[in-house]
C-alpha positions in Angstrom: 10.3 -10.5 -20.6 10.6 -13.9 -18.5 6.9 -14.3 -17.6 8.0 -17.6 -15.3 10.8 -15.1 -13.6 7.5 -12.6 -12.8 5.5 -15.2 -12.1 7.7 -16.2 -9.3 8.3 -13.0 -8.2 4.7 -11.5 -7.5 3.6 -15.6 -6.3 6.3 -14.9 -3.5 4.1 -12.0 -1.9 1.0 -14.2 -2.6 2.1 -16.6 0.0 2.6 -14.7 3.2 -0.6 -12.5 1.9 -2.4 -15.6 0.8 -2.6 -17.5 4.4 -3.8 -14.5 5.9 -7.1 -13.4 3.8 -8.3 -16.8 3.0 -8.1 -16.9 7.3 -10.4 -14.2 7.8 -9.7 -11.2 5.2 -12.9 -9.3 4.9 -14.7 -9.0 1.4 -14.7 -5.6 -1.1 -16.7 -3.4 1.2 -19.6 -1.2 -0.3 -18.3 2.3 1.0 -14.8 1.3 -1.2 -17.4 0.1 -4.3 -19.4 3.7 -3.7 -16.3 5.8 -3.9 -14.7 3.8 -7.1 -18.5 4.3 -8.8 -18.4 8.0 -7.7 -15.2 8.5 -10.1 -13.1 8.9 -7.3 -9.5 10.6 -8.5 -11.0 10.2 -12.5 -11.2 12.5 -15.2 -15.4 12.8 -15.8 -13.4 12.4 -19.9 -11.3 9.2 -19.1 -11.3 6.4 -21.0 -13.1 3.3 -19.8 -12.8 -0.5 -20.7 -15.5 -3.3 -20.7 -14.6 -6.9 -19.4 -17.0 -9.3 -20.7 -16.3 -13.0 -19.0 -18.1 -16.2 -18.6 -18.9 -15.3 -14.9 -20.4 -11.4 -15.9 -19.0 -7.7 -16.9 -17.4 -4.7 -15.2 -15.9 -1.4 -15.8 -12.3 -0.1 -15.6 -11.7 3.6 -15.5 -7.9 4.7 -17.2 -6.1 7.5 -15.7 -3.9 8.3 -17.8 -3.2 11.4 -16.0 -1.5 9.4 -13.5 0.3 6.6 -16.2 0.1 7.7 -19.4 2.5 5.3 -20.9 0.8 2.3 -19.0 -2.5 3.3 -20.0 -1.7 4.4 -23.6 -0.3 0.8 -23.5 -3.1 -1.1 -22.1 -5.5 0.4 -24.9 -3.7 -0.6 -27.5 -3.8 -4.4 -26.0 -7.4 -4.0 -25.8 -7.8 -2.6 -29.7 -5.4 -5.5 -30.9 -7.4 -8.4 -29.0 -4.6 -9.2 -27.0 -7.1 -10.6 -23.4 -9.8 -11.7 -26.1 -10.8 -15.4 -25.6 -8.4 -15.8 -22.6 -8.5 -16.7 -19.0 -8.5 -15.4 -15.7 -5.3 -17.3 -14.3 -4.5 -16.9 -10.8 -7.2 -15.3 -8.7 -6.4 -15.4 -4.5 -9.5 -14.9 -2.3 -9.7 -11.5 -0.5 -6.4 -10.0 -2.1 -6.4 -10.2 -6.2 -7.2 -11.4 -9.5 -4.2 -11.5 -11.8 -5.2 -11.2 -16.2 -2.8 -11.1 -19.0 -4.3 -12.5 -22.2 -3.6 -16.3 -21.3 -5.1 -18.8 -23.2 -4.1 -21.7 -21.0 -1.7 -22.8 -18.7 1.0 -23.0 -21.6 0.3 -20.4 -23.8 0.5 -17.0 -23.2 1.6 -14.0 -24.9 5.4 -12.5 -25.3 5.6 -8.8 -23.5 8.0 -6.0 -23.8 8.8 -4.1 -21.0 7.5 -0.5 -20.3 8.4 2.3 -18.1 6.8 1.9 -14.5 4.9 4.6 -13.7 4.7 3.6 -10.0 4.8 6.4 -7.6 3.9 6.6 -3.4 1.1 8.7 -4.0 -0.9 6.6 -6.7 -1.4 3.5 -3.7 -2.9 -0.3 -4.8 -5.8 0.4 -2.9 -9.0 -1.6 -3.3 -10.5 -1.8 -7.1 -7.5 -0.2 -8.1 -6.1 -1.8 -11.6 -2.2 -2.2 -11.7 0.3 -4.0 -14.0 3.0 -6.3 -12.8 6.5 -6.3 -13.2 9.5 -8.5 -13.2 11.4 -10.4 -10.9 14.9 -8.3 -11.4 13.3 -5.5 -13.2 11.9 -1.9 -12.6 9.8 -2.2 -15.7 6.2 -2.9 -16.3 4.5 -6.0 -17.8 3.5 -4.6 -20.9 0.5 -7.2 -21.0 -0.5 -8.4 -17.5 -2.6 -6.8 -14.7 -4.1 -7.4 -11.5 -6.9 -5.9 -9.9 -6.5 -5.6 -6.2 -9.6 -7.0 -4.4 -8.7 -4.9 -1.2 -5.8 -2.6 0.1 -2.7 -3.8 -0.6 -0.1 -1.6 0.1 3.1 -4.3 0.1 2.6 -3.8 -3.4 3.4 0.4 -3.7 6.3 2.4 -4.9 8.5 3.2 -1.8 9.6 6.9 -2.1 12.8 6.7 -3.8 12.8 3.3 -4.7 12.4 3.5 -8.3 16.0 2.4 -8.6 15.0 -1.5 -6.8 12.7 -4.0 -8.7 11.8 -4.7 -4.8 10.7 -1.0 -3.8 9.6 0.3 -7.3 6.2 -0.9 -6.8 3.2 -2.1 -9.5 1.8 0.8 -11.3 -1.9 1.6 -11.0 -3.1 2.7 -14.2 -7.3 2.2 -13.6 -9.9 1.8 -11.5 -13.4 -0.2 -11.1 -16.1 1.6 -11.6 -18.9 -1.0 -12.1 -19.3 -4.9 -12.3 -18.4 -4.8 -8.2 -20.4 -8.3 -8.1 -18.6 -9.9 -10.8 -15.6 -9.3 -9.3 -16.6 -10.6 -6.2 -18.0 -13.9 -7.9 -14.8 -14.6 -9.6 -12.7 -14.0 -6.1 -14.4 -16.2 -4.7 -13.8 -19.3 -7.1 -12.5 -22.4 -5.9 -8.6 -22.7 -7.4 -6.1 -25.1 -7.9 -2.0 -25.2 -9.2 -2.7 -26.1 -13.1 0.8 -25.7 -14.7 2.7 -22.6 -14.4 -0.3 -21.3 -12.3 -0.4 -21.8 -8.2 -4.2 -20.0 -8.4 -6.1 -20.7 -11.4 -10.0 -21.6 -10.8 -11.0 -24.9 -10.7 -13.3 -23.9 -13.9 -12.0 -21.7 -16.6 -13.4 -18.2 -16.4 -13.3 -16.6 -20.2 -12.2 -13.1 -20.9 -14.5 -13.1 -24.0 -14.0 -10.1 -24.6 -12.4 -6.6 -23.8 -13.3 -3.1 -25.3 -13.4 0.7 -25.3 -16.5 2.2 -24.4 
């Protein structure tokens, strides 16, 4: 996996997006934050993972019953330590925050590739928890994830583009069920280019540690 190539790729729909919420994109709302604390589209069984950082915790929610491979991948990141001690490294105000067990802006971990689980009906909506892909690749990051601070539908599966790296979408994989205020805190962050990173925050934010509950 060339992280730099899917780097490039995902920073090329921050741009247009970027410009727009930082002009007037409006922040998580509470009805979205009720409905993702309510369980919505979860299993009452599902797993769920704790994100300690330096700015707070919160909650993800699996659903493996809509990405199994993903999920059963993410898990095993979390038991090995893989986002332990690392940093949150591109966040963009009003549209994302991007993870993937950096440690700084030159060293960060080899992934494989996976299967993308990406479908229409499983949509990047807001809280949602999706992994990223590669520039010229239908595959998933096996490592790195974003969690979409509103509705962002650029990045779904278009029905029958599974075939296209740019139609086969970002697979969502979790959602946020609690910690709605840390999440918020760290979107709002003042960032700067550091490296290979256009959006890192001025001042490190830790991913101390990550664990299932």
């Amino acid at each position: 996996m060339d992280w730099t190539m899917s780097r490039n790729y995902y920073l090329t729909l921050l741009f247009v997006v970027a410009l727009a919420c930082l002009a007037g994109c409006n922040g998580p709302s509470n009805e979205a934050a009720n409905q993702a604390a309510d369980g919505t589209d979860q299993s009452a069984n599902a797993p769920k993972v704790k994100v300690e950082t330096s700015s707070g915790e919160f909650i993800i929610t699996l659903q493996p019953d809509k990405a199994p491979k993903t999920v059963a991948q993410f898990i095993e990141n979390v038991n090995n330590g893989v986002y332990n001690n690392s940093i949150v490294h591109n966040v963009v105000q009003g549209y994302n925050i991007m993870i993937g067990g950096v440690k700084s802006s030159t060293d960060y971990p080899e992934a494989k590739e996976i299967p993308n689980e990406a479908t229409p009906e499983n949509s990047n909506k807001q809280w949602t928890v999706a992994m990223l892909h590669d520039l010229d690749k239908v595959e998933s990051d096996s490592v790195e994830f974003i969690i979409n601070m509103k509705d962002n539908i650029e990045l779904d599966a278009q029905q029958g583009g599974a075939e296209s790296p740019d139609t086969c979408g970002y697979c969502v994989f979790g959602i946020v069920t609690d910690g709605f205020n840390t999440l918020e805190t760290i979107n709002t962050t003042p960032t700067m280019e550091k490296g290979e990173f256009e959006y890192a925050p001025v001042q490190d934010i830790t991913v101390t540690k990550m664990s299932i509950l």
